[in-house]
Every structure is written in structure tokens, then in C-alpha cells.
Backbone as numpy.savetxt, mean C-alpha at the origin, in Angstrom:
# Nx Ny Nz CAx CAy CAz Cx Cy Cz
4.31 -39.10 13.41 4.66 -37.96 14.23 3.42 -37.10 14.43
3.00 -36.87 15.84 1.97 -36.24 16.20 2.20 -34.83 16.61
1.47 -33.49 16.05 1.99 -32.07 15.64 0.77 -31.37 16.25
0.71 -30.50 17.43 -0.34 -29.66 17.77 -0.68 -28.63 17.12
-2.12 -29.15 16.90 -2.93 -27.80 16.54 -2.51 -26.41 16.28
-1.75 -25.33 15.53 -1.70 -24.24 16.05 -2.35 -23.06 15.15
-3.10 -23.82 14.24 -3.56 -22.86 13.37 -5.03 -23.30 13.23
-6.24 -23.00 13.20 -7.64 -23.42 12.46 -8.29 -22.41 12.24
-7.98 -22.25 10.67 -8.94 -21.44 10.18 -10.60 -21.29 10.40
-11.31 -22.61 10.40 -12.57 -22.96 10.73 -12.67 -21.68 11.46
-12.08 -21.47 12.86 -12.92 -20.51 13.09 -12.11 -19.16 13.13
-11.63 -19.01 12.54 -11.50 -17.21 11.76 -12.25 -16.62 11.66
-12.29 -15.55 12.28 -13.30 -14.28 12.01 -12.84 -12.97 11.82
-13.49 -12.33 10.30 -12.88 -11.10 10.06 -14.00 -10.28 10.94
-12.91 -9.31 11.93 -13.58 -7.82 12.74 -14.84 -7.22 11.96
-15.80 -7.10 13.06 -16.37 -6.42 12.35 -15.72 -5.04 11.78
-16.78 -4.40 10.47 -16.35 -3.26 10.01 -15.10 -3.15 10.27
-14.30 -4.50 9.81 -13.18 -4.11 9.25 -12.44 -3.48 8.24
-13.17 -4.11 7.24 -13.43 -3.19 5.60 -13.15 -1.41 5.65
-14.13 -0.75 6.67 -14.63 0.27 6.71 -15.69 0.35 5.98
-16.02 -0.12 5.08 -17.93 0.27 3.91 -18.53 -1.58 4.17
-19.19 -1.30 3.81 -20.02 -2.49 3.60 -19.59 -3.10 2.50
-19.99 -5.09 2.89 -19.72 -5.67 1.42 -19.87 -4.98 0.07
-21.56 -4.97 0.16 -21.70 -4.15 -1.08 -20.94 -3.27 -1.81
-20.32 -2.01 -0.97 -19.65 -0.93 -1.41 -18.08 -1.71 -2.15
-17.79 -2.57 -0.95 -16.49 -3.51 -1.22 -16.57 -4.29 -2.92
-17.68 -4.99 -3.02 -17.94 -5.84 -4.22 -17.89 -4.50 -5.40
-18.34 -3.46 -5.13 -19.28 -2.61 -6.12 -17.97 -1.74 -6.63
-16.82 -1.98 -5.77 -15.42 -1.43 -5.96 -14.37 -1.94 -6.60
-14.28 -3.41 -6.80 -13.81 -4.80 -6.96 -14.36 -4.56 -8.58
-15.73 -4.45 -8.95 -16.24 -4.33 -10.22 -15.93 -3.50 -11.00
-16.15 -2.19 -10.25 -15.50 -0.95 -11.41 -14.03 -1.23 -11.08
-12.93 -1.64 -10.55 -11.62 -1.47 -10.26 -11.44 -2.46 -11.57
-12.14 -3.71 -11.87 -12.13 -4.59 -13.04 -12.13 -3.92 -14.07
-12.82 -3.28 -13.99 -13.47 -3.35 -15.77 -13.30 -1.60 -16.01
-13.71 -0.36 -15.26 -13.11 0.77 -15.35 -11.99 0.98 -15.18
-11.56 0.63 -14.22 -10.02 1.29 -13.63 -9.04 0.75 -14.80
-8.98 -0.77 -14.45 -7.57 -1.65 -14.91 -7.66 -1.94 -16.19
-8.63 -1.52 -16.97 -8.89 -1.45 -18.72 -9.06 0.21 -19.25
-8.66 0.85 -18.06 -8.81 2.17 -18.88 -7.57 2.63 -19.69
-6.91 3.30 -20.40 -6.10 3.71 -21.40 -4.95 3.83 -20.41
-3.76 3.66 -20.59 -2.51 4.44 -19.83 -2.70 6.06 -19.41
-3.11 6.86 -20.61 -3.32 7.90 -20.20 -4.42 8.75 -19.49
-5.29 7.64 -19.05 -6.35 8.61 -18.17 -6.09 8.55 -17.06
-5.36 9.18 -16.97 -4.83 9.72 -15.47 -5.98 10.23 -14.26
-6.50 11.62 -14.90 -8.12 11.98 -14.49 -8.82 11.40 -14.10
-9.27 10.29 -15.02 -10.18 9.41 -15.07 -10.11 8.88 -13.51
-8.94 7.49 -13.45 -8.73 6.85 -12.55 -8.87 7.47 -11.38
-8.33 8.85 -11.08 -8.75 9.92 -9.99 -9.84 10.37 -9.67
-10.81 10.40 -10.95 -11.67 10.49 -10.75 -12.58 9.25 -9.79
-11.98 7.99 -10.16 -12.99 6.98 -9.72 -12.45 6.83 -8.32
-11.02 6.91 -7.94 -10.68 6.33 -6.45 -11.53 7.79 -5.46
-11.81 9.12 -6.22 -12.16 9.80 -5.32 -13.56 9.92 -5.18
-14.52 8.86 -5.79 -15.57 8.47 -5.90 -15.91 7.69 -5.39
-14.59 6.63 -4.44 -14.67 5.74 -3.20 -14.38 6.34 -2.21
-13.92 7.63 -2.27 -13.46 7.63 -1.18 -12.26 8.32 -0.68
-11.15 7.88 -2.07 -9.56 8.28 -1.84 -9.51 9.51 -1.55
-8.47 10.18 -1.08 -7.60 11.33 -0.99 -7.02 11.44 -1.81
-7.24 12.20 -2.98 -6.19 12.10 -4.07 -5.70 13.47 -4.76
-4.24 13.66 -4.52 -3.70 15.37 -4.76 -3.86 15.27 -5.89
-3.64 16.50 -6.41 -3.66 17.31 -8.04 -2.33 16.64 -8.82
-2.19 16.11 -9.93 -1.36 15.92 -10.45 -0.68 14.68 -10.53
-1.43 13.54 -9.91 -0.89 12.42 -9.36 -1.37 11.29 -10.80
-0.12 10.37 -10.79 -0.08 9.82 -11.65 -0.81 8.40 -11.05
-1.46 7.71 -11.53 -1.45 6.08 -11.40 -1.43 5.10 -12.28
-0.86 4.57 -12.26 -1.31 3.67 -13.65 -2.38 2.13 -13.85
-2.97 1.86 -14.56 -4.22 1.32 -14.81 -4.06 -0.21 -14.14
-2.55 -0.64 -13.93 -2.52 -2.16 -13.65 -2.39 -2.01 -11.92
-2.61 -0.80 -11.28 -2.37 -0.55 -9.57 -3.39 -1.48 -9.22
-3.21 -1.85 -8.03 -4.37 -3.06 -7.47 -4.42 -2.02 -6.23
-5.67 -1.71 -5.55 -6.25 -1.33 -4.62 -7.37 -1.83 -3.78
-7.10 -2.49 -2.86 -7.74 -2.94 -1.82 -8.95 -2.19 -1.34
-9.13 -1.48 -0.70 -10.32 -0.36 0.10 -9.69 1.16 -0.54
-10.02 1.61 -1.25 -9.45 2.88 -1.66 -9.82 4.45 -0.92
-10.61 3.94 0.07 -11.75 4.52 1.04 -10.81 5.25 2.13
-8.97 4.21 2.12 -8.32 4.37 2.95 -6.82 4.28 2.66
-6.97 5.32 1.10 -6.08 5.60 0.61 -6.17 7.24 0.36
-4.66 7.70 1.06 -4.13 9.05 0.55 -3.40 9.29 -0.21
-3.22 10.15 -1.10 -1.78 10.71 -2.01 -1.64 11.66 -2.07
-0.54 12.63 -1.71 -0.32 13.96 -1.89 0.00 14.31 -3.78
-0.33 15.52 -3.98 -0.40 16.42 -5.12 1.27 15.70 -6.19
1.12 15.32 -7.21 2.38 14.72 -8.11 3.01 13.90 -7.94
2.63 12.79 -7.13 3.09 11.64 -6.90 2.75 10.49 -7.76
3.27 9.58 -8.11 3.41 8.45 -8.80 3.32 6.97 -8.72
2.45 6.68 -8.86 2.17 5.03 -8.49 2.76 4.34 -9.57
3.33 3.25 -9.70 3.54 2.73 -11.11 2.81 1.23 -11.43
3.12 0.54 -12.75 2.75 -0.33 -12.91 2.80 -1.40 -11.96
1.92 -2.17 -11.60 1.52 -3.55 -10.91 1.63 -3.00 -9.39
1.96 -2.14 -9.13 1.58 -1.59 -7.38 0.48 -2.04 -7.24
1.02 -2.69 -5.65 -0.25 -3.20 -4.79 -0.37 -2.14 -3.42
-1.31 -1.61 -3.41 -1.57 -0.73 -2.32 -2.54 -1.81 -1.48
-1.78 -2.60 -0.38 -3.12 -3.87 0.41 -3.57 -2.73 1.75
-4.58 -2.42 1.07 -5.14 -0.84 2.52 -6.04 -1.22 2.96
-5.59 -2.53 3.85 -6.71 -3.12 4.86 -6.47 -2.23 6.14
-5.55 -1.47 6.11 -5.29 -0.28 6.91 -5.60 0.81 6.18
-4.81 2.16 6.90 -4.67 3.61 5.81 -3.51 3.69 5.21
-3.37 3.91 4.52 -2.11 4.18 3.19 -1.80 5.81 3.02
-0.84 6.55 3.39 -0.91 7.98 3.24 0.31 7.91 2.92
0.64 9.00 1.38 1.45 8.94 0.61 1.97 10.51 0.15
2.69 10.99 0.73 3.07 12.31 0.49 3.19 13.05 -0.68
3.18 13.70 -0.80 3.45 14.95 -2.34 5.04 14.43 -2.65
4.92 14.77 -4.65 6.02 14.27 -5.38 6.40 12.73 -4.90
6.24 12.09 -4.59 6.56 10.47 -3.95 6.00 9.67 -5.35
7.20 8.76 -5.15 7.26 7.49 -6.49 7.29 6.29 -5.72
6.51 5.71 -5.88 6.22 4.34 -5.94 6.36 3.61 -7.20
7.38 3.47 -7.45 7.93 1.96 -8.67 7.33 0.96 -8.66
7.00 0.73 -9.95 6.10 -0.82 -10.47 6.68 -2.04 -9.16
5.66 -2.72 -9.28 5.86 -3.99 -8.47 5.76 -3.57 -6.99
5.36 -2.51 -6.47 6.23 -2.40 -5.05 4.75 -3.24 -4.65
5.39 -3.35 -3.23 3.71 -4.03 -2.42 3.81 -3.25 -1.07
2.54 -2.38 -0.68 2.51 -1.33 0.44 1.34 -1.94 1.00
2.22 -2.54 2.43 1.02 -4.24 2.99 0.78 -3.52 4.03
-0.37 -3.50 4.44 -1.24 -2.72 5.79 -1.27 -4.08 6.88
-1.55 -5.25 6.34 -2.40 -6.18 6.78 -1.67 -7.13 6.77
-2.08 -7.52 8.64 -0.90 -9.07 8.93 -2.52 -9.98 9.87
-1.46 -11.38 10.12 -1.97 -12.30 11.11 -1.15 -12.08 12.36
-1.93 -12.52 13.03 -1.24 -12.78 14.68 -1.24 -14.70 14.20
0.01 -15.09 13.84 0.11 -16.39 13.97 0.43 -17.35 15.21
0.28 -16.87 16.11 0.75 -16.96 17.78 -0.77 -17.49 18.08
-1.70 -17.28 17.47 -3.18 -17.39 18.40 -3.77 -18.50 17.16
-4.72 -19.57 17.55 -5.31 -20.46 16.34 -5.82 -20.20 15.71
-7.06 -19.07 15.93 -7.64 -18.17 15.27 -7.24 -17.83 14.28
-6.19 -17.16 14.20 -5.53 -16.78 12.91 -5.73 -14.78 12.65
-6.00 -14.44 14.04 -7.01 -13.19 13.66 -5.98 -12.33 12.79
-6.41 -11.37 12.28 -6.15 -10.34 10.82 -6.10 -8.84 11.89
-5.50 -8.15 11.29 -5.08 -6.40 12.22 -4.80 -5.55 11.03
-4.67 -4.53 10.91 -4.65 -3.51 10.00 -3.30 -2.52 10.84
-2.15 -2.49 10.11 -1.32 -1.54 10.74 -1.16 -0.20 9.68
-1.27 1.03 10.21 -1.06 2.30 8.72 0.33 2.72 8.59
0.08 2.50 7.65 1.43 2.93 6.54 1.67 4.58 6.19
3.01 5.18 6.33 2.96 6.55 5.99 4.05 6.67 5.58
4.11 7.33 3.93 5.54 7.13 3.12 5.60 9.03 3.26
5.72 9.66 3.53 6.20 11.03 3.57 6.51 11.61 1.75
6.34 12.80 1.86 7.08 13.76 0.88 7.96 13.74 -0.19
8.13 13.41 -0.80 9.33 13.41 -2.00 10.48 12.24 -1.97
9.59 11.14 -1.42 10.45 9.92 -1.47 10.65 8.99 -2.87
11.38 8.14 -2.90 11.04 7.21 -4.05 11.39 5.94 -3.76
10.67 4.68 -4.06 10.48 3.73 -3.84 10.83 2.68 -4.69
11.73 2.11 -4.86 12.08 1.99 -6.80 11.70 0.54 -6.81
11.67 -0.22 -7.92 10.82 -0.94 -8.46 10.92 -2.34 -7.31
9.86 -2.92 -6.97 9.91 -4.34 -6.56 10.14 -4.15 -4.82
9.84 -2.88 -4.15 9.92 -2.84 -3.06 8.83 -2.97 -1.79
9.02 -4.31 -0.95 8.08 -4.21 -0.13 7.87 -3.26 0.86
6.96 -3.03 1.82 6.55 -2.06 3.07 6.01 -2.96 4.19
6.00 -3.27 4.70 5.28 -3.95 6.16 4.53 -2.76 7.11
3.13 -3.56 7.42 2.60 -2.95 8.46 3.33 -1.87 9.42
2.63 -0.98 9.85 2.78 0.12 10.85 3.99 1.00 10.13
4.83 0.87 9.13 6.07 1.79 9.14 5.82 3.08 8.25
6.51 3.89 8.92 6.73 5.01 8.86 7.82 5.71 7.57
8.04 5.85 6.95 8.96 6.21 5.54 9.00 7.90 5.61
10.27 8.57 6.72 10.07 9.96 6.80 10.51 10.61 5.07
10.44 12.36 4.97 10.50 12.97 3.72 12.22 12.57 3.48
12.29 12.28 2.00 13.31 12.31 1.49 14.04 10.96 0.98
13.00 9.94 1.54 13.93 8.67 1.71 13.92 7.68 0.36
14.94 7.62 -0.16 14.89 6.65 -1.30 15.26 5.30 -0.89
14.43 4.52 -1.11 14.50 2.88 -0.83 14.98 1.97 -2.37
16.15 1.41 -2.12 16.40 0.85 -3.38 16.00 -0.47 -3.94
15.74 -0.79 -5.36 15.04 -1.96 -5.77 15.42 -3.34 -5.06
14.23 -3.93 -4.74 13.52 -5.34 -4.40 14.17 -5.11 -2.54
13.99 -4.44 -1.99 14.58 -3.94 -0.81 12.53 -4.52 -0.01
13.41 -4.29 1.08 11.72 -5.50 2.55 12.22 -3.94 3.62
11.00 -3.25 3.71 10.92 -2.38 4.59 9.99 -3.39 5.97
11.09 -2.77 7.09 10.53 -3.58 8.08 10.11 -3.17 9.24
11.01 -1.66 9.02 11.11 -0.50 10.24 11.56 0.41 10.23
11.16 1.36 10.96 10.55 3.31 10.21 11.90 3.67 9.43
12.06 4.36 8.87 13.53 4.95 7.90 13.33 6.28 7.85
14.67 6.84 8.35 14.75 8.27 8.39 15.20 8.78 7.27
14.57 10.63 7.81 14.64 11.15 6.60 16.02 11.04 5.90
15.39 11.46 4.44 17.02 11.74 3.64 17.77 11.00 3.55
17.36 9.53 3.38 18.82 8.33 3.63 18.10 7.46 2.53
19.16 7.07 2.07 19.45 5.72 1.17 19.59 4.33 1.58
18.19 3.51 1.21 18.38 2.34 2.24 17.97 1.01 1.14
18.71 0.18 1.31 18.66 -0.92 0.35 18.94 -2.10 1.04
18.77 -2.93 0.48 18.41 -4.70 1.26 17.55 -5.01 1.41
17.61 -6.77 2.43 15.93 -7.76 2.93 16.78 -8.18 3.64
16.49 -7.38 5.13 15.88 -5.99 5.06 16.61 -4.77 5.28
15.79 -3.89 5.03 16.66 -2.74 4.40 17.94 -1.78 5.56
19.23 -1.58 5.10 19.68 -0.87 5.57 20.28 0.39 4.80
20.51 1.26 5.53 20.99 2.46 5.54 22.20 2.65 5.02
22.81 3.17 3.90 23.77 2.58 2.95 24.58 4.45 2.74
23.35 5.54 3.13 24.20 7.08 3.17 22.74 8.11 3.17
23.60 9.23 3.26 22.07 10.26 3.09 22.00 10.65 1.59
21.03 10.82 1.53 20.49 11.29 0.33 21.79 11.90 -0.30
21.71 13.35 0.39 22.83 14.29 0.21 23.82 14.37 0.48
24.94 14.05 0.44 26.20 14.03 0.96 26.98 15.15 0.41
């Protein structure tokens, strides 16, 4: 059975200054994210803030992260003031990542900037930004997809596939996620 072509990596090409910094800065981020960040104590909270805002990050007063977060370009990461990243969060910020004040992000979640156009052979790569709003929470094992929008208030429930924008103040659970009540009733 003979199957056309629709994918060749061979010739893939990542955009320029796609990254936003240069390799270097990229590699030199990859190193301390190894060996400073993801081996530092649970409790250096500071610390870790200290280093993402030494790439670059936006990072509010009071914000928690914890040492096993994986961060992609941190150059093009925000967090508002008391918000919470948890264990094994993947922030993939081949886009921008902007993360509102008081907002929880639960262990495991994955907040994906970055898709293919699988339609073209190329395979080319795009960066869509992500924006989780204000006093949301995200509870454990929850994905995000490119471009969406997460207005203030919205609790997304565990292992739930965000696929498209969610309004404020509502309770949304599934793959993929629906709208199940408001916050407040």
C-alpha cells in the first residue's frame, strides 16, 4: 500500500527568533533551571523568583513555585502577586504565559503555548498566548491549549483538556471541558 508524503521533517525550520533570546541565553537557562532551580529546597520560594526574574519573568510578590516546575523560555512568563504553581507543572512558553494574581495551578497541569500546522509537510511550529486571569484554580492534571483565554474566577476541574476560552466564574470539567455551574450559585 502506497501512502503520500504528508509530513518531512528534513526540512523543518524553526522561525527565526523564535525563542525570543539567543541559543546561548536558551542553553544558559536549561543549565541553571537543572541544577539551581529543580535541586533547590522546597522552600526557596525567593530563590526560584529570584532566578526566573533574572531571565526575564514577570514575577508578583508572594508567588509560590515549586522546584519540580519545568519552564520553557521564562523570558515569556508572567505571574501575578500569590499565585501558585505546583509540583511537575509544565509551563511550554514557546508563546507568553500570563497568569493572574491568587491563581493555582495544580501539580501536573501542562500550559501548552506551542502547536504544528500538520496540514503543511513542513511541519512548521507557531506560538499561541495563553492568559489564565485572577483568582482561578486549575486543579491537578489539567491541560491548556494554545491561544485560550481562562477569564477571573474560573475553576477547571482535575485531568480536564482546555480547548476554548472559559468564562468567568464557572466550573468546568471534562476532555474537553464543559461548563458544569458558576462558581457561585
Amino acid at each position: 500500500m502506497k501512502t503520500n508524503k504528508v509530513q518531512d521533517l528534513s526540512i523543518y525550520k524553526t522561525p527565526k527568533n523564535f525563542r525570543g533570546k539567543s541559543k546561548v541565553i536558551v542553553q544558559l537557562w536549561w543549565i541553571i533551571h537543572a541544577i539551581f532551580f529543580k535541586l533547590s529546597p522546597q522552600v526557596f520560594y525567593g530563590w526560584r523568583r529570584f532566578l526566573l526574574r533574572s531571565f526575564g519573568a514577570k514575577i508578583g510578590k508572594g508567588v509560590i513555585i515549586r522546584p519540580s516546575v519545568q519552564i520553557t523560555y521564562p523570558w515569556k512568563i508572567s505571574i501575578g502577586d500569590y499565585s501558585w504553581i505546583g509540583d511537575e507543572v509544565v509551563l511550554y512558553s514557546l508563546g507568553n504565559i500570563s497568569i493572574g494574581s491568587n491563581t493555582v495551578i495544580s501539580q501536573r497541569s501542562y500550559i501548552c503555548t506551542g502547536t504544528h500546522n500538520f496540514s503543511k509537510i513542513d511541519f512548521p511550529i507557531s506560538a499561541k498566548p495563553i492568559v489564565i486571569k485572577d483568582q482561578c484554580w486549575l486543579a491537578t492534571d489539567v491541560f491548556v491549549s494554545p491561544g485560550i483565554t481562562i477569564e477571573e474566577g474560573v475553576v477547571v476541574g482535575a485531568r480536564s483538556t482546555v480547548v476554548k476560552n472559559l468564562e468567568s466564574f464557572s466550573v468546568y470539567v471534562g476532555s474537553p471541558t464543559k461548563k458544569i455551574k458558576d462558581r457561585f450559585d
